[in-house]
PyMOL commands that place a pseudoatom at each C-alpha (Angstrom):
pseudoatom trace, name=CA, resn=UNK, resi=1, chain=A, elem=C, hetatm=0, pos=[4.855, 18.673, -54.515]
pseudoatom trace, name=CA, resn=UNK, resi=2, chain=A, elem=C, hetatm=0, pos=[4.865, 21.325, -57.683]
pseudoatom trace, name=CA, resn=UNK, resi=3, chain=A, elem=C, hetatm=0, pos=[7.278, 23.460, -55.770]
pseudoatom trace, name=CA, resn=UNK, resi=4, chain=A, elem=C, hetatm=0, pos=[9.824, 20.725, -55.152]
pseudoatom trace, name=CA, resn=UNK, resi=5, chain=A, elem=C, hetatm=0, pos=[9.321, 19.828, -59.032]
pseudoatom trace, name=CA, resn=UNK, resi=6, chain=A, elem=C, hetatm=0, pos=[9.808, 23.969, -60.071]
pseudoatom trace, name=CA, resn=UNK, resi=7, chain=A, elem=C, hetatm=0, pos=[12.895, 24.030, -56.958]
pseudoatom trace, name=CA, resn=UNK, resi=8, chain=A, elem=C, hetatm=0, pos=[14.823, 20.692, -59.087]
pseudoatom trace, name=CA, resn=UNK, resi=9, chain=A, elem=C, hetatm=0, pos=[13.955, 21.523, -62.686]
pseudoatom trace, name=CA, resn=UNK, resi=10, chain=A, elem=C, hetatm=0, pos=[11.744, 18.735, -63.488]
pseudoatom trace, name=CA, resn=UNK, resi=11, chain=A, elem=C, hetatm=0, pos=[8.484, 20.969, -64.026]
pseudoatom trace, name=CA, resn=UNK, resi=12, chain=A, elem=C, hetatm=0, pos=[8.320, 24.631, -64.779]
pseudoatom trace, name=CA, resn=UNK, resi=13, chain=A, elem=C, hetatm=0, pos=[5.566, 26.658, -63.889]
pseudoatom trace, name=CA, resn=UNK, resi=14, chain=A, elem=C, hetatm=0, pos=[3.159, 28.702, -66.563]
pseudoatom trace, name=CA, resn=UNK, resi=15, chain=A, elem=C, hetatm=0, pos=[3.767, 32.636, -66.385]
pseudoatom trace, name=CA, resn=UNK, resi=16, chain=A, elem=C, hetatm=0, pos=[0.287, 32.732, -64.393]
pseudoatom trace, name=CA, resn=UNK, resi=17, chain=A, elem=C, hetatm=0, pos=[1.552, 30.520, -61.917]
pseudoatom trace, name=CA, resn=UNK, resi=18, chain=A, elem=C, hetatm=0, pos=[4.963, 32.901, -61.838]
pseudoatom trace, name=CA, resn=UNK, resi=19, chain=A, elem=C, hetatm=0, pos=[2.916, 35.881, -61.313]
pseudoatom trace, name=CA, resn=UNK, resi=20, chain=A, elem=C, hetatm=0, pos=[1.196, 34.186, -58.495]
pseudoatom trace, name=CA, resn=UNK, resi=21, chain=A, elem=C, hetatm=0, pos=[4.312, 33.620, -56.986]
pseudoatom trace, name=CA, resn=UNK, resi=22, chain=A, elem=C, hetatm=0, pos=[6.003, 36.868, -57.576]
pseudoatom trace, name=CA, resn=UNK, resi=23, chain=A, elem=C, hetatm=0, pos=[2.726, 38.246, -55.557]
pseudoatom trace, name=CA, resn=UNK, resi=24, chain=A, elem=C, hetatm=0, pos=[2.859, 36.081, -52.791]
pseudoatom trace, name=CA, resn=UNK, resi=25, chain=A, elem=C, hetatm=0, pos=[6.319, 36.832, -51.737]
pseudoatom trace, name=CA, resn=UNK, resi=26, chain=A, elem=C, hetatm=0, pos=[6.682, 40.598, -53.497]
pseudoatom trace, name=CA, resn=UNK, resi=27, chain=A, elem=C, hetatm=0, pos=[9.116, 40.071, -55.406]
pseudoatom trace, name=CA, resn=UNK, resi=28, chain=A, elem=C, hetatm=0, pos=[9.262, 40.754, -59.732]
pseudoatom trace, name=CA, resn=UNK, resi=29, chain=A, elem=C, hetatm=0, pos=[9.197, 37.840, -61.749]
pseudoatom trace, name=CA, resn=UNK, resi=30, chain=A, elem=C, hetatm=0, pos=[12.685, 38.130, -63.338]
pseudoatom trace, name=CA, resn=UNK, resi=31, chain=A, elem=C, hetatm=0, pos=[13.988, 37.396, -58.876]
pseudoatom trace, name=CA, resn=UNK, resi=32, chain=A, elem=C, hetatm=0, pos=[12.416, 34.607, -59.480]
pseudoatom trace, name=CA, resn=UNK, resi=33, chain=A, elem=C, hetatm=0, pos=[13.943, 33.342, -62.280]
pseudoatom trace, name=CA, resn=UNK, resi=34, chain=A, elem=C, hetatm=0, pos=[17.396, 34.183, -61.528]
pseudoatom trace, name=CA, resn=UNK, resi=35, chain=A, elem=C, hetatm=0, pos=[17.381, 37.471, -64.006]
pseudoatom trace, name=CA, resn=UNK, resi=36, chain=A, elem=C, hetatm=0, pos=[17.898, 40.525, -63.385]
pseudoatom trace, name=CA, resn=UNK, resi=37, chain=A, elem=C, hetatm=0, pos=[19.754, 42.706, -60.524]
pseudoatom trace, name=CA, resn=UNK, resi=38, chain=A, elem=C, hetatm=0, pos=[17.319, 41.895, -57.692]
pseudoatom trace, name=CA, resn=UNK, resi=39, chain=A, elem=C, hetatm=0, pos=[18.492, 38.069, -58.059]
pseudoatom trace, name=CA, resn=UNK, resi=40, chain=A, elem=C, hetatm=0, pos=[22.126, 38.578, -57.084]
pseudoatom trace, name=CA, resn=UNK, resi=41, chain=A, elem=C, hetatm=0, pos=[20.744, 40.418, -53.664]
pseudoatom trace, name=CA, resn=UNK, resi=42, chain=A, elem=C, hetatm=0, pos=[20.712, 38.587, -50.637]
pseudoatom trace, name=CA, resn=UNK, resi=43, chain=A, elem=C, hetatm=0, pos=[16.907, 37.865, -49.366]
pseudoatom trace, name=CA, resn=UNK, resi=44, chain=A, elem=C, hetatm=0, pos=[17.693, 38.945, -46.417]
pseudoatom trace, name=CA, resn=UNK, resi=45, chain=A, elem=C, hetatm=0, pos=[19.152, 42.456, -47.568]
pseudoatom trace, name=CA, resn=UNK, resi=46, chain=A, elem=C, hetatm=0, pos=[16.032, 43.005, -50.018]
pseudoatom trace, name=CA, resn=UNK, resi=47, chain=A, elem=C, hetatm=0, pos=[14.184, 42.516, -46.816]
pseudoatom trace, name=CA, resn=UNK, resi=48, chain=A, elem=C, hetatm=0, pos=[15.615, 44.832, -45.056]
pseudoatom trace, name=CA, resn=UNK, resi=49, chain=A, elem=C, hetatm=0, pos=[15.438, 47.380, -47.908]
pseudoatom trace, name=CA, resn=UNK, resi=50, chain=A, elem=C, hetatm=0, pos=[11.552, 46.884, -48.340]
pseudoatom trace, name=CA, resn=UNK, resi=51, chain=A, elem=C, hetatm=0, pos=[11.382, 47.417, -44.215]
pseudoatom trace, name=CA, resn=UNK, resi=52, chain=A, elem=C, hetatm=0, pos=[13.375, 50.719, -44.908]
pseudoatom trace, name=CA, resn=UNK, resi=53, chain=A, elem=C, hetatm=0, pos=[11.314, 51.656, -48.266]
pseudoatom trace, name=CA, resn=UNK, resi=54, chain=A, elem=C, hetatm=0, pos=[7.864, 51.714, -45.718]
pseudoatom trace, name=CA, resn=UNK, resi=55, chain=A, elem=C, hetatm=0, pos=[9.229, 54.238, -43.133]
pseudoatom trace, name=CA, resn=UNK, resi=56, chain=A, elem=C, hetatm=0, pos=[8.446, 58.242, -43.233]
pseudoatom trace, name=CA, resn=UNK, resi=57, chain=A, elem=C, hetatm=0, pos=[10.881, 60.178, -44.842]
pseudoatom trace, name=CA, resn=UNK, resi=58, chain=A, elem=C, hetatm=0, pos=[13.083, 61.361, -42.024]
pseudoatom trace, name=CA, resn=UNK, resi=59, chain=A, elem=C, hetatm=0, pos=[13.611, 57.699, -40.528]
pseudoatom trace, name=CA, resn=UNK, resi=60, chain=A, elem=C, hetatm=0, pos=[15.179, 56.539, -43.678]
pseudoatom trace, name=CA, resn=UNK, resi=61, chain=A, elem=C, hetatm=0, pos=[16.935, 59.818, -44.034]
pseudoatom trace, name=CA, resn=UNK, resi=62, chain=A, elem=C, hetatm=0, pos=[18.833, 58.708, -40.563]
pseudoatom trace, name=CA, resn=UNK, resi=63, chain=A, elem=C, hetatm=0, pos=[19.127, 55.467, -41.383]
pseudoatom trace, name=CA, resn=UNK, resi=64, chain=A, elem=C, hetatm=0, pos=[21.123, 55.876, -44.819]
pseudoatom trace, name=CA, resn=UNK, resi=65, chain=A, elem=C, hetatm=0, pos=[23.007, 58.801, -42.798]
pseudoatom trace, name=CA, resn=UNK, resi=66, chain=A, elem=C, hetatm=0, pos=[23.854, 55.820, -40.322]
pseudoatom trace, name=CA, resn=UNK, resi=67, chain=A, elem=C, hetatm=0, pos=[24.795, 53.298, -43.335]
pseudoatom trace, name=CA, resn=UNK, resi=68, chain=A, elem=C, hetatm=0, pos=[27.241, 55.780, -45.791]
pseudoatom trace, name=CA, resn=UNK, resi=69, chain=A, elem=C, hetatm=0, pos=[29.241, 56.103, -42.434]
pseudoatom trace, name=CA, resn=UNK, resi=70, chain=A, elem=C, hetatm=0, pos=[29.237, 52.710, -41.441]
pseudoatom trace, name=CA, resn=UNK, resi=71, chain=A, elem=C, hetatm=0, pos=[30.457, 52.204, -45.584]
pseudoatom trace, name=CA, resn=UNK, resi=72, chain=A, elem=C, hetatm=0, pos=[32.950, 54.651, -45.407]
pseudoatom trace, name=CA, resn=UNK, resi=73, chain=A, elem=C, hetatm=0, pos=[34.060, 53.479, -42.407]
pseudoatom trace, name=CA, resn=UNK, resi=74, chain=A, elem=C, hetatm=0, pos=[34.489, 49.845, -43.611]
pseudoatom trace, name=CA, resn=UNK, resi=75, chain=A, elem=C, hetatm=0, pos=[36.074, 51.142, -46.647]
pseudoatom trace, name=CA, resn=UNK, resi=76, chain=A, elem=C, hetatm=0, pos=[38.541, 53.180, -44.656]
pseudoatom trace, name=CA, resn=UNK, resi=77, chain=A, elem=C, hetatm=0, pos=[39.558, 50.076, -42.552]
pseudoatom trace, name=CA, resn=UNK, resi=78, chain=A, elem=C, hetatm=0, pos=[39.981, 48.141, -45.644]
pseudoatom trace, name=CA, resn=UNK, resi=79, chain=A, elem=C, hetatm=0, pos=[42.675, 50.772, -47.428]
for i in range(1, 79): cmd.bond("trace and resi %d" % i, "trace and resi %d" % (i + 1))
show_as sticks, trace
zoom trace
């Protein structure tokens, strides 16, 4: 019931209750809000970027191999 109130704007919650939040689902306070840089990203890409952030160095050091070429290769395509 509170989250439906917070989600239309008819109740907002305390900065505790923000906190809480921001814990539960890892994410800073100002995502939350709408502020910020992290709240233009797509969930599903800061997902994916927290999934990469918890690997050993060498996996991610493929993996952003594998992304600037699949960048440059979109960029290419687009020219």
């Amino acid at each position: 019931m509170m989250i439906g109130n917070y989600e239309r704007n008819t109740n907002m919650p305390s900065v505790d209750i923000l906190l809480k939040i921001a814990k539960v689902f890892d994410v800073p306070i100002d995502y939350l809000v709408g502020e910020g840089k992290l709240a233009t990203y797509d969930k599903g890409v800061l997902k994916r970027i927290n999934d990469i952030e918890q690997l050993p160095l060498e996996d991610k050091q493929h993996i952003f191999y594998m992304i600037d070429n699949l960048v440059k290769a979109v960029k290419l395509k687009s020219l």
